[in-house]
C-alpha positions as CSV (number, residue, x, y, z in Angstrom):
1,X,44.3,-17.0,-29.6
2,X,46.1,-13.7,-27.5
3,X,42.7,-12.0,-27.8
4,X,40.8,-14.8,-26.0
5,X,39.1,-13.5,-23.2
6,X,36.9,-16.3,-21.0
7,X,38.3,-20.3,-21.1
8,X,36.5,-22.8,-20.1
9,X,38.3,-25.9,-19.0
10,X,35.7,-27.3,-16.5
11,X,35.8,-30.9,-15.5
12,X,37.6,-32.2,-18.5
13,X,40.0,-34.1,-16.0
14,X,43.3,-32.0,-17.1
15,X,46.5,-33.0,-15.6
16,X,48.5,-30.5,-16.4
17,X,47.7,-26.9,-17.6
18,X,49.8,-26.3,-19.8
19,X,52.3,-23.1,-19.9
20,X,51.3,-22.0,-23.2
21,X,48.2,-20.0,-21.3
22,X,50.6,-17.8,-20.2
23,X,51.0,-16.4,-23.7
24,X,47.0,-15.4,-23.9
25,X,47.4,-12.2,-22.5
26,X,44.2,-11.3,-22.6
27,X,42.5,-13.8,-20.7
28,X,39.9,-12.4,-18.1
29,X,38.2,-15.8,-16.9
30,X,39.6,-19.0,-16.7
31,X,37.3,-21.9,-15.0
32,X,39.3,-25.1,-14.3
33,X,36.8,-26.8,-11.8
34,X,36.6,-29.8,-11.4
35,X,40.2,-31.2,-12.6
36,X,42.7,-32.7,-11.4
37,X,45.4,-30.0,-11.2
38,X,48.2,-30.4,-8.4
39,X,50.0,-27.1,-9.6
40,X,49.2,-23.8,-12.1
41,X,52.1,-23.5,-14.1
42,X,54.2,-20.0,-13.3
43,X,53.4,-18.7,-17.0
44,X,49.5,-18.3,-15.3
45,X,50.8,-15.3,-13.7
46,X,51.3,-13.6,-16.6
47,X,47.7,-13.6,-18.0
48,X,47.6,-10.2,-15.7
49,X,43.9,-9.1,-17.2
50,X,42.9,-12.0,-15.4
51,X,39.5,-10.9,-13.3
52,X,37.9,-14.3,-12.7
53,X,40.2,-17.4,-11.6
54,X,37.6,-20.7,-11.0
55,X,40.1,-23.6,-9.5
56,X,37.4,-25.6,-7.2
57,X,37.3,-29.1,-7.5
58,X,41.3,-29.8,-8.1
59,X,44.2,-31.1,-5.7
60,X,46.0,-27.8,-5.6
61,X,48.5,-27.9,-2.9
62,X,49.9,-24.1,-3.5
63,X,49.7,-21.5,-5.8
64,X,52.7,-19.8,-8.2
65,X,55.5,-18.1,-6.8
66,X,54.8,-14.4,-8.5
67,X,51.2,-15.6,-8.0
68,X,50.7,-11.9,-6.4
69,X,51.1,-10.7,-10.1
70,X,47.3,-11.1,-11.0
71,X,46.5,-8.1,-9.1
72,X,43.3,-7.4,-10.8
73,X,42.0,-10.8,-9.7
74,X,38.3,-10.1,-8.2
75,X,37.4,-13.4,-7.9
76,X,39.1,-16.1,-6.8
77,X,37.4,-19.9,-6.4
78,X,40.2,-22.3,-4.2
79,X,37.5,-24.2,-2.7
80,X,37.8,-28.3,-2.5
81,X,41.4,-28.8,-3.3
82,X,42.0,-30.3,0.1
83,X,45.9,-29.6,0.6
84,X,46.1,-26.0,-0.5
85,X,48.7,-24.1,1.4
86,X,47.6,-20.4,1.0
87,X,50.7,-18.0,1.2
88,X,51.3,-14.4,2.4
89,X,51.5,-13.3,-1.2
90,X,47.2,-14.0,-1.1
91,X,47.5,-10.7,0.4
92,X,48.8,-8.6,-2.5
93,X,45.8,-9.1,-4.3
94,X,44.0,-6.3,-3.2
95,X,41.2,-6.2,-5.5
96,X,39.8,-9.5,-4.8
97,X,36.2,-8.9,-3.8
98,X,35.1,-12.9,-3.4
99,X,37.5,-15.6,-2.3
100,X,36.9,-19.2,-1.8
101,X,38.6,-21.3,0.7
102,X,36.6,-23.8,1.9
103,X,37.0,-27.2,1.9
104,X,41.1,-27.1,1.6
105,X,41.5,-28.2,5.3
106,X,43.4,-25.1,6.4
107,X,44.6,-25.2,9.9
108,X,45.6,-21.2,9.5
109,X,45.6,-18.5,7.8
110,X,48.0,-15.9,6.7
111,X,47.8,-12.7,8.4
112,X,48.1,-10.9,4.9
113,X,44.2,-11.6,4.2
114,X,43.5,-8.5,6.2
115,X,44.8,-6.6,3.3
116,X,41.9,-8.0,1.1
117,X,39.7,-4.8,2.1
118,X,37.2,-5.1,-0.9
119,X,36.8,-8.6,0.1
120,X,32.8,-9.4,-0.1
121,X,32.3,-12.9,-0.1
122,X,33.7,-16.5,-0.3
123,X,31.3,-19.0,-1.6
124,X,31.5,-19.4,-5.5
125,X,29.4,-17.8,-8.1
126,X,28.3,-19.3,-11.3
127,X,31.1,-17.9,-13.9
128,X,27.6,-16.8,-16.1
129,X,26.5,-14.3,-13.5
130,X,28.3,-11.1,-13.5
131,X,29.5,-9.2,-10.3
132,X,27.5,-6.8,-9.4
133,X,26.7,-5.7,-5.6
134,X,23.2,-6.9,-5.4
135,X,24.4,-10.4,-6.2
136,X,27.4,-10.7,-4.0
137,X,26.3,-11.4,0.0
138,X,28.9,-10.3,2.5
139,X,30.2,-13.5,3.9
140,X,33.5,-15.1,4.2
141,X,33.4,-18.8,4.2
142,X,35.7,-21.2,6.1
143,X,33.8,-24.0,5.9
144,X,35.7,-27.7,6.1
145,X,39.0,-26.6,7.3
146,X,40.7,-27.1,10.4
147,X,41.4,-23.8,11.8
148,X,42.4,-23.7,15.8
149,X,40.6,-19.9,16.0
150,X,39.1,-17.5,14.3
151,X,42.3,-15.9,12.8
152,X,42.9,-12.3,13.6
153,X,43.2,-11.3,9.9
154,X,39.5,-12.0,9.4
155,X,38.3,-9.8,12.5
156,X,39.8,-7.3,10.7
157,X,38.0,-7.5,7.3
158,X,34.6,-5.6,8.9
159,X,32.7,-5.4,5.5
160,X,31.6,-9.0,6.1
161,X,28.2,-9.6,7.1
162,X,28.4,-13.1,8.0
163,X,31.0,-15.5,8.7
164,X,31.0,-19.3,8.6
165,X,33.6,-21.3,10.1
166,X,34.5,-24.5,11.2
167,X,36.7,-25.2,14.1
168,X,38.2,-28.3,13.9
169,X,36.7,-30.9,16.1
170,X,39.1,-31.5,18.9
171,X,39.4,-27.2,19.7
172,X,35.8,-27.0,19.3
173,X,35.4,-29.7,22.0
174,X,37.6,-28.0,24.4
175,X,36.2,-24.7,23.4
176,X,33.0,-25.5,24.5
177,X,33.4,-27.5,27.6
178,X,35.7,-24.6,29.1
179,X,32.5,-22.5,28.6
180,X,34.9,-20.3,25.9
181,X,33.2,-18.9,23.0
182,X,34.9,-19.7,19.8
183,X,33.4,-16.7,17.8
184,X,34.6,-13.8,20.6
185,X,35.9,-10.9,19.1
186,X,34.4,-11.5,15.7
């Protein structure tokens, strides 16, 4: 099984993945929607062919430590795990051209996702359709979380078309009825 290279592990309510994946070296996709994962096990950062990570649907609350290790990550699906806690190290992965983060109730994000400058787009992609430019839209999405502002580290990433955000409810308010406009500066 160390020349696998796609998995497919979609909605088969897994627990636990277990640390034995880390021994497929291999590996270029993995697709565990729709779980019920709390954690990746640390052995998942050394799959380092990994392009294609597919992790929507769990209850992810962070990600591995050396994480940061799957630098040739271009895709990367966190969507709907509701208490993900993104970290700094998010920023290492320099190659990621879509990245998913909707849904996860974020009330920030790290300053280190301005280094994601090949960054394209943020809403997930069927693993079957491959990634080529004419597919992939340039837009971020932030949908469902709580974030206070637009972060700074997302003004940054210019190569985005089109943003959606959602401010959560009691900032929007006050955003609004002091006549301020939320989106300034994007």
């Amino acid at each position: 099984m160390t020349s696998l290279r796609e998995l497919n592990l979609n909605g088969n309510g897994i627990e636990v993945l277990p640390a034995a994946i880390g021994a497929i070296s291999s590996l270029r996709e993995l697709d565990i929607n729709g779980n019920k994962l709390s954690h990746l096990p640390e052995e998942l950062c050394d799959c380092v062919e990994l392009r294609g990570l597919y992790a929507n649907g769990n209850m992810l609350e962070s990600l591995p430590k050396n994480f940061h290790m799957l630098n040739k990550l271009r895709l990367l699906d966190l969507g709907y795990n509701g208490k993900l806690k993104v970290s700094s190290s998010i920023g290492a992965l320099v190659n990621l051209r879509h990245l998913n983060l909707g849904y996860n109730h974020l009330q920030s994000l790290p300053e280190e996702l301005a280094n994601l400058i090949n960054l394209k787009v943020s809403c997930p992609l069927p693993p079957a359709l491959p990634l080529t430019p004419s597919l992939i839209p340039k837009e971020l999405e932030l949908l469902g979380n709580e974030l206070e502002e637009m972060p700074a580290c997302v003004r940054t990433l210019q190569q985005l078309g089109t943003v959606a955000v959602c401010f959560s409810p009691t900032k929007k308010r006050s955003m609004l009825k002091a006549g301020v406009d939320p989106l300034k500066g994007v």
